[in-house]
Each structure stands twice: as structure tokens, then as C-alpha cells.
VMD Tcl script that draws the C-alpha trace (Angstrom):
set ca {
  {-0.14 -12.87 -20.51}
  {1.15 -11.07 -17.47}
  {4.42 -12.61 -16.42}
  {3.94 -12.13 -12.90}
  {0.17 -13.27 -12.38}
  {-0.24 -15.63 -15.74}
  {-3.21 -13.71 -15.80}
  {-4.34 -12.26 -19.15}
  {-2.46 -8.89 -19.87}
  {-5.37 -6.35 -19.44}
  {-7.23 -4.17 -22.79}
  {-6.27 -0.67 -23.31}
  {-8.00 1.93 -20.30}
  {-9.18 -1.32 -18.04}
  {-9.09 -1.18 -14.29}
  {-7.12 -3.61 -13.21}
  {-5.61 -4.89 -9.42}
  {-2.01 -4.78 -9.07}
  {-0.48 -8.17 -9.49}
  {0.21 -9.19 -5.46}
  {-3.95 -8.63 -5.01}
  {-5.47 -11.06 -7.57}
  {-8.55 -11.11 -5.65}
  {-8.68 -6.95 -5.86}
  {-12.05 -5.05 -5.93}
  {-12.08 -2.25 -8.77}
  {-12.01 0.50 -6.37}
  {-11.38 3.82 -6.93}
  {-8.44 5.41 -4.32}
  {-9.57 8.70 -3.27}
  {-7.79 11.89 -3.57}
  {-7.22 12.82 0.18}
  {-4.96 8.85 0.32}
  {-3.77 9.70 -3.06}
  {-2.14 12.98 -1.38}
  {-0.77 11.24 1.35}
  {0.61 8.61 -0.44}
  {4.16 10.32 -1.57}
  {4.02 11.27 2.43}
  {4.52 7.26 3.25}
  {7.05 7.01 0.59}
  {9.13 9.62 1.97}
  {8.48 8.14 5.25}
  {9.27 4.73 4.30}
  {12.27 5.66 2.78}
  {13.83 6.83 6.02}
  {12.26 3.93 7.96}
  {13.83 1.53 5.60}
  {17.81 2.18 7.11}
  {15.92 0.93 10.63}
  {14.83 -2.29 9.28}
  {11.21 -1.89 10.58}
  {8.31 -0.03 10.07}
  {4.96 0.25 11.48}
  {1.17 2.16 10.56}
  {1.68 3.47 14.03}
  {5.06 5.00 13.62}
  {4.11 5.88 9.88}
  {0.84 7.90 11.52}
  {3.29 9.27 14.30}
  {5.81 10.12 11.60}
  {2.34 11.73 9.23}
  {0.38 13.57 12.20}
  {-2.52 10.87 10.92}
  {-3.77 7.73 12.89}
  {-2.58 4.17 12.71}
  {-6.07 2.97 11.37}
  {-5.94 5.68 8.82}
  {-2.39 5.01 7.45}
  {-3.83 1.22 7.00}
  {-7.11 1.71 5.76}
  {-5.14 3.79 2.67}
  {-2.38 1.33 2.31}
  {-5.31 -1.40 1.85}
  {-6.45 -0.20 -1.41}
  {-3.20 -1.69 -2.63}
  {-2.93 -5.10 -0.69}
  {-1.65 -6.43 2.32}
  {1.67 -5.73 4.24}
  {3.65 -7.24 6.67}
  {2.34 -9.19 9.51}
  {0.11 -7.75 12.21}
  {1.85 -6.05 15.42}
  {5.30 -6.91 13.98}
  {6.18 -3.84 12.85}
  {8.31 -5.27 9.58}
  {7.49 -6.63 6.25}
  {6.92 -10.22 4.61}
}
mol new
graphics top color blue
foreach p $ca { graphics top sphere $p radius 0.5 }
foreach p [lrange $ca 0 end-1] q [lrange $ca 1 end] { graphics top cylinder $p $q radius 0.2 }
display resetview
């Protein structure tokens, strides 16, 4: 078992969601979000000492678009709240 889902642990070479999107559709991430991915990190990582972060100050931040900076982050769940700019 999988101590944070009490799902079954997964076989060997299986797609499988990460543990926060139980409802997950195997989908494969493509490589142009894959490179931009260590981009948000980096990003993030200096937006953290702020407290807040946005897609549109992450797109700002990325020279890419708010709806493009979400629609990558959505292969891996959901974040924050709408127009709030934060997390939880």
C-alpha cells in the first residue's frame, strides 16, 4: 500500500498519478513543459521569500503566458485558489 493514498503501491514500469491527483488521467507531459518545468522551480524558489505567487507573475517572470504556465502545471494537479495569487 501507498502510505499517502492507501492506494495499492503500483507494479514495476506502471504509469501512475502522483498521490494529491487520485482521479489523474495517464497522460504523457510533453517535452516543451518538461523544459520549462526547472524554469518554475527556479522561479518559485525566489517567489517563495514573498509569500505569494501567481501563473501571471510566473509567465511575467518566464516570458510565457499565464494560461500557458497553468495549462503545464495541470498535468500535475491543482494549485492554490483562483485569482489569489498564493497556495492551499
Amino acid at each position: 500500500m501507498n502510505v499517502l493514498t492507501s492506494e495499492p503501491k503500483p507494479r514495476r514500469g506502471a504509469h501512475f498519478p502522483f498521490p494529491f491527483r487520485r482521479h489523474a488521467v495517464n497522460r504523457k507531459v510533453p517535452e516543451s513543459t518538461v523544459g520549462r518545468l526547472s524554469l518554475y522551480l527556479r522561479l518559485l524558489s525566489e517567489l517563495e521569500r514573498q509569500g505569494t505567487a501567481s501563473s501571471d507573475e510566473l509567465a511575467r517572470r518566464s516570458a510565457a503566458t499565464g494560461a500557458q504556465v497553468r495549462k503545464d502545471l495541470s498535468f500535475f494537479g491543482t494549485f492554490g485558489k483562483r485569482g489569489r495569487g498564493g497556495g492551499a
